[in-house]
C-alpha positions as CSV (number, residue, x, y, z in Angstrom):
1,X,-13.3,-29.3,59.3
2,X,-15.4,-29.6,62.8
3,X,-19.0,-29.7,63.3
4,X,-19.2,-26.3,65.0
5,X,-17.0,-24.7,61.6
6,X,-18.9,-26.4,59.2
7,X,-22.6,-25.2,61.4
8,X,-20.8,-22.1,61.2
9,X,-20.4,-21.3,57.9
10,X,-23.5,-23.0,56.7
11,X,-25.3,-20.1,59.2
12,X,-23.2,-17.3,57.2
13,X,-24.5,-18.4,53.9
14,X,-27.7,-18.4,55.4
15,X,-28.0,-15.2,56.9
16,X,-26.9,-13.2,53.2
17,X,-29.0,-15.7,51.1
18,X,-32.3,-15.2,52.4
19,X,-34.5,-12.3,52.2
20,X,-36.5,-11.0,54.8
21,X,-39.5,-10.4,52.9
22,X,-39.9,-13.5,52.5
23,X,-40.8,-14.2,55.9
24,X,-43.8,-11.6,55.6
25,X,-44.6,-13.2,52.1
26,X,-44.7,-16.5,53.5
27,X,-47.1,-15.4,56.5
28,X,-49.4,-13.3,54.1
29,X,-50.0,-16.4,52.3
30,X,-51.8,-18.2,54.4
31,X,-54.2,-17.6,57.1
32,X,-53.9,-20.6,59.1
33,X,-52.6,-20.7,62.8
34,X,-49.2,-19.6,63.4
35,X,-47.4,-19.2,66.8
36,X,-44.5,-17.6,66.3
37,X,-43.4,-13.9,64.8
38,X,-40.2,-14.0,63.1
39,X,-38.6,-10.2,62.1
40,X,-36.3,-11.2,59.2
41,X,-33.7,-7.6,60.1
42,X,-33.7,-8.3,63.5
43,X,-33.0,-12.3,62.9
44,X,-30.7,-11.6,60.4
45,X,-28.5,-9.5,62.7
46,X,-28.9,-11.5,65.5
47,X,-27.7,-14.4,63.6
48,X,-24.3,-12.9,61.8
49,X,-23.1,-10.8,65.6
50,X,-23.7,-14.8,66.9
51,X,-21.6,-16.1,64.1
52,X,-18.6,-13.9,64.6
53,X,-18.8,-14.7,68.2
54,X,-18.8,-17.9,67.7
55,X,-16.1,-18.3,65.5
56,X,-14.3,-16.1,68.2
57,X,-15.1,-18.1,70.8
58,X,-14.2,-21.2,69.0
59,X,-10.5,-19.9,68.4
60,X,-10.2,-18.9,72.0
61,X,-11.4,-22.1,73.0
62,X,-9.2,-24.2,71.0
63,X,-5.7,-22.6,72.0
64,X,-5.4,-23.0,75.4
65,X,-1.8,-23.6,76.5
66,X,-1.1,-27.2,77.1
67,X,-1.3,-28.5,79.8
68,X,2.4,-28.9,81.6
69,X,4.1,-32.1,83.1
70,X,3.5,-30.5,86.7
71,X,0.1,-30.4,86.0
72,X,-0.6,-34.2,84.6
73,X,1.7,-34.9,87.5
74,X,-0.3,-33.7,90.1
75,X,-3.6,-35.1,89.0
76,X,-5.4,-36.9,91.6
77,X,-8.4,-39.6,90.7
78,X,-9.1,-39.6,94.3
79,X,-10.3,-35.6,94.6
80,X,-12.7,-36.8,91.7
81,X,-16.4,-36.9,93.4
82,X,-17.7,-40.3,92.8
83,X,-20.7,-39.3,90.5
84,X,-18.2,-38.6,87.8
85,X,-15.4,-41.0,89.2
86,X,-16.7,-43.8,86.8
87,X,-15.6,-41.8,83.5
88,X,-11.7,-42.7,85.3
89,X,-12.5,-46.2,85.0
90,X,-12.5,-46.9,81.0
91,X,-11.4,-48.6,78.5
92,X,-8.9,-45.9,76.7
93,X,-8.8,-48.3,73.7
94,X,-12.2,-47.9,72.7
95,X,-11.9,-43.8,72.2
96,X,-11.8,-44.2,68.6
97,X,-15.1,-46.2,68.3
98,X,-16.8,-44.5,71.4
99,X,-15.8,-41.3,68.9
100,X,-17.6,-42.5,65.6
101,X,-20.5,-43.3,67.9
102,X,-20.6,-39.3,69.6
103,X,-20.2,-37.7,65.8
104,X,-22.9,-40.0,64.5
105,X,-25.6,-39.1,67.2
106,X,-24.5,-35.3,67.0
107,X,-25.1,-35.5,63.0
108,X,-28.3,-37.4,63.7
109,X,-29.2,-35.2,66.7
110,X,-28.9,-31.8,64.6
111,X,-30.7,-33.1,61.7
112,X,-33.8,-34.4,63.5
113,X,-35.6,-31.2,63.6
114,X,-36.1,-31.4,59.9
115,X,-38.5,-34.2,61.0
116,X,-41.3,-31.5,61.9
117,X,-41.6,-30.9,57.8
118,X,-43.6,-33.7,57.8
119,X,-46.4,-32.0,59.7
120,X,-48.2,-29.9,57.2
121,X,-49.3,-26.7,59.8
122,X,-45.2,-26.4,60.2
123,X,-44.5,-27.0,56.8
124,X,-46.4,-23.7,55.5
125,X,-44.2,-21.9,58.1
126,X,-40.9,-23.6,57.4
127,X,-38.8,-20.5,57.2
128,X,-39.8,-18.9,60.1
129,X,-39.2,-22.2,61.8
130,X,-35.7,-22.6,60.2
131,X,-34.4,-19.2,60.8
132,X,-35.8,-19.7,65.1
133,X,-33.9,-23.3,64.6
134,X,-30.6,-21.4,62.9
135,X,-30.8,-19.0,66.3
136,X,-31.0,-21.8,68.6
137,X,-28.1,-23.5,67.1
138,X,-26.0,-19.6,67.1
139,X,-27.4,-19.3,71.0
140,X,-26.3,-22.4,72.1
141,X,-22.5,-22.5,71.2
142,X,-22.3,-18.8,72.3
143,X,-23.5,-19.6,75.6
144,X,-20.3,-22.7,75.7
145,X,-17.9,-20.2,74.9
146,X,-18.6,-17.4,76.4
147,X,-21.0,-18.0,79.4
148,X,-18.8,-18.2,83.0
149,X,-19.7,-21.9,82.8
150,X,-18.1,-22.6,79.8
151,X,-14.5,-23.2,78.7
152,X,-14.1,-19.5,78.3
153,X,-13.4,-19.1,82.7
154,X,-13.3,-22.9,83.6
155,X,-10.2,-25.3,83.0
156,X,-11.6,-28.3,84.4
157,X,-9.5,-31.5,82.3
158,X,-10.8,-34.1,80.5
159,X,-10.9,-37.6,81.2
160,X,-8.2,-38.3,79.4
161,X,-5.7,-36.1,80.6
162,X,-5.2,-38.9,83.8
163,X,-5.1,-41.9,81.7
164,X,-1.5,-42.9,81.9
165,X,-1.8,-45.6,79.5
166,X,-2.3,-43.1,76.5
167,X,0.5,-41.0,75.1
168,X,1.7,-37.7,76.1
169,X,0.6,-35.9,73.0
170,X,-3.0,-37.3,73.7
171,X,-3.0,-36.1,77.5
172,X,-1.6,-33.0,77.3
173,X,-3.3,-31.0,74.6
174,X,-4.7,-27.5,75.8
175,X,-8.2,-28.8,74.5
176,X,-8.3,-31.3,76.9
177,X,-8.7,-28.2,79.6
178,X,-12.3,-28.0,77.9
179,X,-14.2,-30.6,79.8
180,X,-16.9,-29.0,81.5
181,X,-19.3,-28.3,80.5
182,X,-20.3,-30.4,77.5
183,X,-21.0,-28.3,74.0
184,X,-21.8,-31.2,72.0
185,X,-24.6,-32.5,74.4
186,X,-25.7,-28.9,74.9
187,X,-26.3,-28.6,70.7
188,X,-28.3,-31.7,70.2
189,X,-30.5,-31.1,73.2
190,X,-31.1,-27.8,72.1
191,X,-32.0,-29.2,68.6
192,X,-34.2,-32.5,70.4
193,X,-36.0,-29.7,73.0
194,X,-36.5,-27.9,70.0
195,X,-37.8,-29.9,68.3
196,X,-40.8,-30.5,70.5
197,X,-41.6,-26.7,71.8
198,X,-42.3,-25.7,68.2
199,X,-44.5,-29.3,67.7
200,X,-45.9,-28.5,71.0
201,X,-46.9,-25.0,69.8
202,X,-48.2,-26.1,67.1
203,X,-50.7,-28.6,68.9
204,X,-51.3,-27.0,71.6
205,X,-54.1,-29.6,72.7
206,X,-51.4,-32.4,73.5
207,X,-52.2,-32.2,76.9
208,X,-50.0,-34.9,78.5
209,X,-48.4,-36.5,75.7
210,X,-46.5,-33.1,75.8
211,X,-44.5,-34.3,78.6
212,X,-43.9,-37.8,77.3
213,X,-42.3,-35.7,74.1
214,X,-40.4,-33.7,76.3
215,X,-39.2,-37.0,78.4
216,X,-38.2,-38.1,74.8
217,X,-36.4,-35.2,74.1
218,X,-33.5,-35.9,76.8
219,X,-32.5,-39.2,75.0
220,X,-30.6,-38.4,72.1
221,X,-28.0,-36.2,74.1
222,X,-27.9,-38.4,77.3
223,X,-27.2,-40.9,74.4
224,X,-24.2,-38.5,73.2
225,X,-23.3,-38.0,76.4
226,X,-22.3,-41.6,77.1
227,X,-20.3,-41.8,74.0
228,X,-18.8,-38.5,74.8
229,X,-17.4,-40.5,78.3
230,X,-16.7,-43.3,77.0
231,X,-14.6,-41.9,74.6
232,X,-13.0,-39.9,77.7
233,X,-14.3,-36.4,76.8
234,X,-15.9,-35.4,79.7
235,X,-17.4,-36.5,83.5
236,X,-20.9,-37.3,84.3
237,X,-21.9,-33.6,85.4
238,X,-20.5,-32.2,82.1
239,X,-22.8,-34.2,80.1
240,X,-26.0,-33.1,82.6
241,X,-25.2,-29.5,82.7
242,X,-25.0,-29.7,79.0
243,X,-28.7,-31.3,78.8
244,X,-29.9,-28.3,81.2
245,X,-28.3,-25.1,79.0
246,X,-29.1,-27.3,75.7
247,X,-32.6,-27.6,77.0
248,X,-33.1,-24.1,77.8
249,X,-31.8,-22.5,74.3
250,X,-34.4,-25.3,72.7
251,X,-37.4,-23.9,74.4
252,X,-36.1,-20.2,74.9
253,X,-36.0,-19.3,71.5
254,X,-39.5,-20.4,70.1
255,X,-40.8,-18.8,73.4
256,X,-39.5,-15.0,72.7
257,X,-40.7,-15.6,69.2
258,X,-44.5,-16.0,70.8
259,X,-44.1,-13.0,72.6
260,X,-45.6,-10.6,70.0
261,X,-48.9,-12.2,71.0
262,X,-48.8,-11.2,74.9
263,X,-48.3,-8.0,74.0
264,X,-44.2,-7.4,73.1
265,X,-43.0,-6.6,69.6
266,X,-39.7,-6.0,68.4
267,X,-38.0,-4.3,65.5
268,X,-35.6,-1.8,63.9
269,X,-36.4,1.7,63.6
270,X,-34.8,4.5,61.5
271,X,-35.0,8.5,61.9
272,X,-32.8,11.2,61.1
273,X,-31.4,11.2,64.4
274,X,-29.7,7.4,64.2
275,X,-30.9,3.9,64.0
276,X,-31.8,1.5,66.7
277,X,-34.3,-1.6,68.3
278,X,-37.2,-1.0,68.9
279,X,-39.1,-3.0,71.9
280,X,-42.7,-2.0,73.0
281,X,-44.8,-3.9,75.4
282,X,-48.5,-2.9,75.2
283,X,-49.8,-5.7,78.0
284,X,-53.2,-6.8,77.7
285,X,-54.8,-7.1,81.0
């Protein structure tokens, strides 16, 4: 089982285990500062419609027809620009190990946020934080598979596909049309950018030590990133466009959810006429 099946059906058990009153419980119970409003219905939805298009996208993305003998054939190192050139120029024995590295600094990568538990202000609001974390990590994924960026309209091959030293079954496989951009990098910088937005939030009087945490923040997926091609997954500019989208869903999230404060709520609403979402701005000038 992958990462992304396993970080799927971990989010389905989430989203019919918890109850949204709890969010509203754990808010009435303590007056201290919170950033963020959190609607457990609207969450809850949002979450499940991004899990069963993700596992959608997933499916898609994993049976792509292989890639043909006229293709491999025609592959050219030379049209290769020379920023991602250097990913051509690897050892193809060291995939395995370069491997075990990427999956170790995803695991650790997706895990870290659990570090903010140790700050007592976050603590008291750790479901709110979880569910915001558990959209992140739906919004992310969705955005690889479906997004015109992502495998879902581009073909571009892997690294591996023009390493002639490997076999055929390793080169021609129709994942190895799912090069750019990089999902993997684009999770764990989500989860790293996170990470510090919802610290930041909390402590709002960081001043310029924000920026150092934010600096931070890019290391753990440029990190995955060079296992990822070293272990001839992907080129240079896969890696970086992954840390831009990651970083974007990371901040994003927390962001909308501190939007009830300037003015913008959202919920579900229910008359005899239908059900529906609500949105109201009321701006305060």
């Amino acid at each position: 089982m992958n990462t992304q099946h396993l970080r799927s059906i971990i989010l389905v058990l989430f989203c019919f285990a918890w109850p949204s009153q709890a969010l509203a419980q754990s808010a009435a119970r303590d007056s201290a500062f919170h950033p963020y409003h959190v609607n457990g219905w609207v969450s809850g939805a949002l979450l499940t419609a991004g899990i069963g298009a993700n596992l959608l996208g997933l499916s898609q993305m994993m049976h792509k027809a292989q890639i043909s003998r006229e293709e491999i054939a025609a592959l050219d190192k030379n049209v290769i620009h020379s920023f991602d050139r250097w990913a051509l120029k690897q050892d193809p024995a060291l995939i395995e190990i370069n491997g075990t590295y990427a999956d170790a600094t995803l695991a650790t990568g997706v895990v870290l946020p659990f570090i903010l538990l140790f700050d007592g202000q976050i603590r008291r609001d750790w479901l709110p934080v979880l569910v915001m974390y558990l959209e992140t990590m739906s919004l992310s994924p969705n955005i690889y598979e479906w997004s015109f960026m992502g495998p879902a309209f581009q073909n571009r091959l892997r690294p591996v596909a023009y390493y002639e030293q490997l076999t055929w079954e390793e080169r021609n496989s129709g994942a190895n049309r799912n090069s750019f951009y990089s999902g993997h990098v684009a999770t764990v910088a989500a989860s790293t950018f996170f990470m510090v937005k919802v610290y930041s939030d909390y402590h709002p009087g960081l001043g310029f030590t924000k920026y150092l945490l934010y600096t931070a923040a890019t290391l753990p997926p440029l990190l995955l990133g060079y296992f990822r091609i070293k272990g001839l997954k992907h080129f240079a500019s896969d890696v970086f466009v992954g840390v831009g989208i990651g970083a974007l869903c990371g901040i994003l999230v927390p962001e909308l959810h501190r939007l009830r404060d300037r003015g913008l709520d959202v919920g579900l609403f229910a008359s005899p006429e239908g059900t529906g979402v609500k949105v109201a701005w009321k701006p305060e000038w």
